[in-house]
C-alpha positions in Angstrom: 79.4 -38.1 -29.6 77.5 -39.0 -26.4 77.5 -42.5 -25.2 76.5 -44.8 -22.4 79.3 -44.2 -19.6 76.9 -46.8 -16.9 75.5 -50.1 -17.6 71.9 -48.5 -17.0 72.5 -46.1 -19.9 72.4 -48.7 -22.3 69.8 -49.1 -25.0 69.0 -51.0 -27.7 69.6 -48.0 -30.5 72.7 -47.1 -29.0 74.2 -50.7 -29.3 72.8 -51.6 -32.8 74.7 -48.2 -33.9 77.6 -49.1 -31.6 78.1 -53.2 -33.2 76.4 -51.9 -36.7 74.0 -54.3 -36.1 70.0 -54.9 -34.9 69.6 -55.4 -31.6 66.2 -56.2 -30.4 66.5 -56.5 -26.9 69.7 -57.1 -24.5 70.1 -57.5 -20.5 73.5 -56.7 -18.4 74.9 -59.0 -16.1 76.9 -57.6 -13.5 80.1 -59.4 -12.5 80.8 -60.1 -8.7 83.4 -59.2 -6.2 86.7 -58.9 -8.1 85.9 -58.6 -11.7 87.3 -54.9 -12.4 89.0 -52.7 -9.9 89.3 -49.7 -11.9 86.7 -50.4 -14.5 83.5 -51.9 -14.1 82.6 -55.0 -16.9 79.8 -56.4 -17.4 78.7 -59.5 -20.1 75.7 -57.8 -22.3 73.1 -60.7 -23.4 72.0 -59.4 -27.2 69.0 -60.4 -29.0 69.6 -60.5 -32.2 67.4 -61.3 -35.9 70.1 -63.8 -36.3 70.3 -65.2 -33.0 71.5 -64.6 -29.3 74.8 -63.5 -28.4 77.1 -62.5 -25.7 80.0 -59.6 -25.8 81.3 -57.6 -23.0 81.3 -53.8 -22.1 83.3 -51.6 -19.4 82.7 -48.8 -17.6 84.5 -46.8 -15.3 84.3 -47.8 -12.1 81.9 -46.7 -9.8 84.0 -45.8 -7.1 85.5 -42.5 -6.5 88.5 -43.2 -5.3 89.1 -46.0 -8.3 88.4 -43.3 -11.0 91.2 -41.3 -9.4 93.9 -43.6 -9.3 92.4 -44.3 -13.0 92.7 -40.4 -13.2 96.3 -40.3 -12.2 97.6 -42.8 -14.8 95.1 -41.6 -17.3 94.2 -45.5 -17.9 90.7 -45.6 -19.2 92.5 -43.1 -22.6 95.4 -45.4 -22.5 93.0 -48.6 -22.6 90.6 -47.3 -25.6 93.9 -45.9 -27.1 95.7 -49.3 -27.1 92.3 -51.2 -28.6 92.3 -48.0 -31.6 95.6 -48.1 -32.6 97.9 -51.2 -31.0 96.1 -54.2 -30.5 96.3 -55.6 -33.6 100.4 -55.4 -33.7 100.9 -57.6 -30.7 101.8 -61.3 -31.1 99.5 -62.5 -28.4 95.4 -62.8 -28.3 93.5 -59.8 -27.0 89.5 -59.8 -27.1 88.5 -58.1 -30.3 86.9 -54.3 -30.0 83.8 -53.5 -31.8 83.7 -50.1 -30.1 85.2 -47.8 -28.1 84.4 -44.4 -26.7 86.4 -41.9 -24.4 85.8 -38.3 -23.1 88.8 -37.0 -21.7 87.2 -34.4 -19.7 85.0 -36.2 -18.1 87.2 -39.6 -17.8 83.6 -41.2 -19.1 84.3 -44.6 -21.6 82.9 -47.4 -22.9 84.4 -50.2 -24.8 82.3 -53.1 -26.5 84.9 -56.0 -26.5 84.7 -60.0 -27.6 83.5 -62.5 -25.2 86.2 -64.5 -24.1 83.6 -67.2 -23.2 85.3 -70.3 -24.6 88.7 -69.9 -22.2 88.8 -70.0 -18.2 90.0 -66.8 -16.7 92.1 -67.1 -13.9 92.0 -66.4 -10.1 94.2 -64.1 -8.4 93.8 -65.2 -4.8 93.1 -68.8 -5.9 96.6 -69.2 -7.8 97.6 -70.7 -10.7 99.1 -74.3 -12.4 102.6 -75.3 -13.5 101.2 -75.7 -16.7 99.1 -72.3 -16.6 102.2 -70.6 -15.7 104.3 -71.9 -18.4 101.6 -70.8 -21.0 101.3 -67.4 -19.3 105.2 -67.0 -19.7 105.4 -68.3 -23.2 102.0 -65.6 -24.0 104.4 -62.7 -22.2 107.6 -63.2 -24.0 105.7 -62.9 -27.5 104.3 -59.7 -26.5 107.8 -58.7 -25.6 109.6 -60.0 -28.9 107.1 -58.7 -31.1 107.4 -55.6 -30.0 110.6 -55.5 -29.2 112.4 -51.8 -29.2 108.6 -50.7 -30.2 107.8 -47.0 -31.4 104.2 -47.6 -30.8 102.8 -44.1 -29.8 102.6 -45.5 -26.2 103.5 -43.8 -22.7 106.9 -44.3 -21.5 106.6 -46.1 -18.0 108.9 -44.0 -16.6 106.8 -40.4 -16.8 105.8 -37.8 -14.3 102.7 -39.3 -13.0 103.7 -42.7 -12.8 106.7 -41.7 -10.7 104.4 -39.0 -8.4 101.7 -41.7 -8.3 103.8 -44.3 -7.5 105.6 -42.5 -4.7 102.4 -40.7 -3.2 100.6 -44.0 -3.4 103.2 -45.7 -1.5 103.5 -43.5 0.9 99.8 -43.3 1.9 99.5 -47.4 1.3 102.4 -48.1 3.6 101.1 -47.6 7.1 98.0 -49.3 6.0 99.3 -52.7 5.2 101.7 -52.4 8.0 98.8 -52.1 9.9 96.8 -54.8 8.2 99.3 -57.7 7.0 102.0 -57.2 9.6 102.8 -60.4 9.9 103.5 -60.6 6.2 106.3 -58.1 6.6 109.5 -59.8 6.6 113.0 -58.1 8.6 114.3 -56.7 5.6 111.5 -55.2 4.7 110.8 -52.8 7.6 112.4 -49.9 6.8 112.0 -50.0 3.1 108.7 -47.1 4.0 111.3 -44.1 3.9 113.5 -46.1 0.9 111.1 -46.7 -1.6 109.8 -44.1 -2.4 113.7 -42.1 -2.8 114.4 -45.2 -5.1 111.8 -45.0 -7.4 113.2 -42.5 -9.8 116.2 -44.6 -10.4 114.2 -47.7 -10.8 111.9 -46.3 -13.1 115.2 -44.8 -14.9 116.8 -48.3 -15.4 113.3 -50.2 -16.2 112.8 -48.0 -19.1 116.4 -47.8 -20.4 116.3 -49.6 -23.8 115.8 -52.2 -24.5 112.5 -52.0 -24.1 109.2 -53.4 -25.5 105.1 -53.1 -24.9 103.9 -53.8 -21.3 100.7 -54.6 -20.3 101.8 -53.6 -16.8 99.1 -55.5 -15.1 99.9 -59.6 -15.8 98.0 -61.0 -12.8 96.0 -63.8 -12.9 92.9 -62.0 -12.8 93.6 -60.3 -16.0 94.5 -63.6 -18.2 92.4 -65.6 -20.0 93.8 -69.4 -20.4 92.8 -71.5 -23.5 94.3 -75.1 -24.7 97.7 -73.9 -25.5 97.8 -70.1 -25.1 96.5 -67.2 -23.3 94.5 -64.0 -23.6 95.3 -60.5 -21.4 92.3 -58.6 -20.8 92.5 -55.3 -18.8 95.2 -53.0 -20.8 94.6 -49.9 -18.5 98.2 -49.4 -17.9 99.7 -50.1 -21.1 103.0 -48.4 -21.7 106.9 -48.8 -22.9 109.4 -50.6 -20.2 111.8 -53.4 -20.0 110.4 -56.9 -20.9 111.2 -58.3 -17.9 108.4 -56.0 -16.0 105.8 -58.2 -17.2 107.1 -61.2 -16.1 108.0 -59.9 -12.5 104.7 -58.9 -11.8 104.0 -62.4 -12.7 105.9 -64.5 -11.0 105.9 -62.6 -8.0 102.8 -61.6 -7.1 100.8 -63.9 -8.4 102.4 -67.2 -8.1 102.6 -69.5 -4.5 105.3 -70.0 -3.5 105.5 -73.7 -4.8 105.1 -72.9 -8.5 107.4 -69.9 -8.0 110.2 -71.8 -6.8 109.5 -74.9 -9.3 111.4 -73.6 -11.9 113.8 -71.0 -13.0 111.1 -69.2 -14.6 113.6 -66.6 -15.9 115.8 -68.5 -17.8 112.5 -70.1 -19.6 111.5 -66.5 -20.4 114.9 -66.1 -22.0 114.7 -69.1 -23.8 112.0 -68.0 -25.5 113.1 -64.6 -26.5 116.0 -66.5 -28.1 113.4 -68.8 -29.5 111.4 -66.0 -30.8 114.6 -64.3 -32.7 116.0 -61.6 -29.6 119.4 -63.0 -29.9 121.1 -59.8 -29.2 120.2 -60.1 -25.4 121.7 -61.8 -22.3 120.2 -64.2 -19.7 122.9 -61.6 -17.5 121.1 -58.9 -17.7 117.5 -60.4 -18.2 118.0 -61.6 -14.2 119.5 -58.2 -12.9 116.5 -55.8 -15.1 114.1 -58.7 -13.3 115.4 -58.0 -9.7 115.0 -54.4 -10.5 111.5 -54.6 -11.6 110.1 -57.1 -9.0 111.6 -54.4 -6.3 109.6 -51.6 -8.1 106.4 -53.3 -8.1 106.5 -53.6 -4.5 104.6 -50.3 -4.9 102.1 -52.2 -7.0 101.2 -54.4 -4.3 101.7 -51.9 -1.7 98.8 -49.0 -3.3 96.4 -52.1 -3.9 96.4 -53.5 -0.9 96.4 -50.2 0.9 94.6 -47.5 -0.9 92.3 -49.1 -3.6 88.4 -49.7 -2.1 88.4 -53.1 -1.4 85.7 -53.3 0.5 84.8 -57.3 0.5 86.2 -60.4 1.6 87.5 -61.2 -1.7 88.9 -58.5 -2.4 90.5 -58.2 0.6 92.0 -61.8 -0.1 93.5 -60.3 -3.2 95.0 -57.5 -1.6 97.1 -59.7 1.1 97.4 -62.3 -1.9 99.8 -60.2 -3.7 101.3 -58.2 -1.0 102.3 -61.4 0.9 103.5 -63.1 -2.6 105.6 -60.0 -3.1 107.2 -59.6 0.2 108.3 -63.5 -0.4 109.0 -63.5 -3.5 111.9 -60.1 -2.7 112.8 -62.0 0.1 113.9 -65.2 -1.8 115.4 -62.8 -4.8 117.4 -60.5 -1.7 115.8 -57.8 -3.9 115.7 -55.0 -0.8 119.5 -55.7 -0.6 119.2 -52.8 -3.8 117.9 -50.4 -1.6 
């Protein structure tokens, strides 16, 4: 089957066979600086017999170097894959899929998703609530207890190319950001450029010892959706198998200031609702030691964004130093490079 793979391709008999439905005329809107990284999304206006209506599609991103790192981690299959056959498992709102498309060969795909128009989507370098991040780690731990020990046909975190992508990436993101947000680089972190990437191995080992659940592997605030009393995550490119507590690290510590970080003891709230939510067998113990471990680990996350991805505006270089300099804080204040 061939299908749009740009927002240019799109026509008005390919999306009436795509939603089932007629369309009679439609127009793309393209998002601005820091909507998608590694997927481009756009909001499709449909014209409808019935009415107008919004939904949104993605595309690969346009840039090169994007659709590699996408490439390496094979995230736009993992993303329709999840949609196909997962979604509809998980104990926390996703955007429905009315279609999805994916040619391996050509890491072309397309997914028609819901409109998320009624909630407020939230703002990486902008930062979040007290009360955002409380929904944000209630909406985290459901995904986590209703899927807990999951055999859902989903990539282990720990695999090949996520340890060789996270250790190449590293290593060529390093100099960069030593370069660019040196004065974000605390003492203890100076040497960690030779230490990381000889410890990933073992923290991918421990992260994805069981227990283990689902991971969206990419909770940042640019990827949630916040209603009344509960959020949506958008954005499941790197959905795979790994501790619970890797969700909830990238969370709190790369995308919360420092002032809502250290407001509460967001890990023992986290707990709480595990326990809540009927994962009883499980200790606050070792919830804080898997925590330390993965908030150490995604030191590389910060590290390949803010150093390797194409960035190349003012907001998105915001983002970049937002999360590198929550991280570096945020390992600080946990004495996480202490493991190393």
């Amino acid at each position: 089957m061939t299908f749009p793979s740009q927002p240019e391709q799109l026509t008005t008999n390919w999306l009436s066979k795509a939603l089932n439905k007629q369309i009679d005329d439609f127009r793309v809107e393209l998002f601005g600086a820091g909507a998608g990284i590694i997927g481009q999304v756009t909001r499709v206006h449909l014209n409808t017999p019935t009415g107008a209506e919004t939904i949104i599609a993605k595309f690969p991103s346009p840039s090169p170097d994007n659709r590699a790192v996408a490439a390496t981690y094979d995230m736009y299959g993992r993303e329709v894959g999840f949609y196909r056959d997962v979604a509809s498992s998980v104990s926390l709102r996703v955007p429905d899929c009315y279609h999805s498309a994916y040619n391996a060969s050509s890491l072309d795909f397309i997914i028609l998703m819901e409109d998320l128009r009624d909630m407020r989507i939230g703002d990486q370098v902008a930062g979040c609530s007290h009360r955002d991040a409380q929904m944000v780690v209630e909406g985290i731990a459901k995904l986590a207890a209703s899927s807990w020990e999951s055999t859902a046909n989903l990539v282990s975190h720990n695999n090949p190319g996520q340890r060789d992508g996270m250790t190449g990436g590293f290593n060529v993101g390093w100099p960069v950001v030593n370069e660019q947000f040196a004065h974000l680089i605390p003492s203890a972190a100076l040497n960690i450029g030779d230490q990381i990437p000889a410890a990933v191995p073992g923290l991918l080992e421990t992260l994805c010892t069981p227990p283990i659940s689902i991971s969206h592997a990419d909770v940042r605030l640019d990827n949630i959706f916040f209603g009344s009393d509960e959020i949506a995550l958008v954005d499941w490119q790197s959905v795979c198998t790994s501790a619970p507590e890797q969700d909830l690290a990238y969370f709190i510590t790369q995308s919360l200031a420092s002032e809502v970080r250290n407001s509460e003891d967001w890990v023992q709230i986290y707990h709480d609702h595990l326990l809540n939510l009927g994962i009883t067998n499980y200790s606050l113990a070792q919830c804080r030691e898997r925590y330390v471990t993965a908030a150490l680990y995604l030191v590389c996350y910060a590290t390949i964004i803010s150093g390797t991805l194409d960035l190349a505006n003012e907001r998105g270089r915001a983002l970049g130093e937002t999360l590198f300099g929550n991280a570096m804080s945020s390992l600080t204040e946990l004495d996480a490079f202490s493991l190393l």
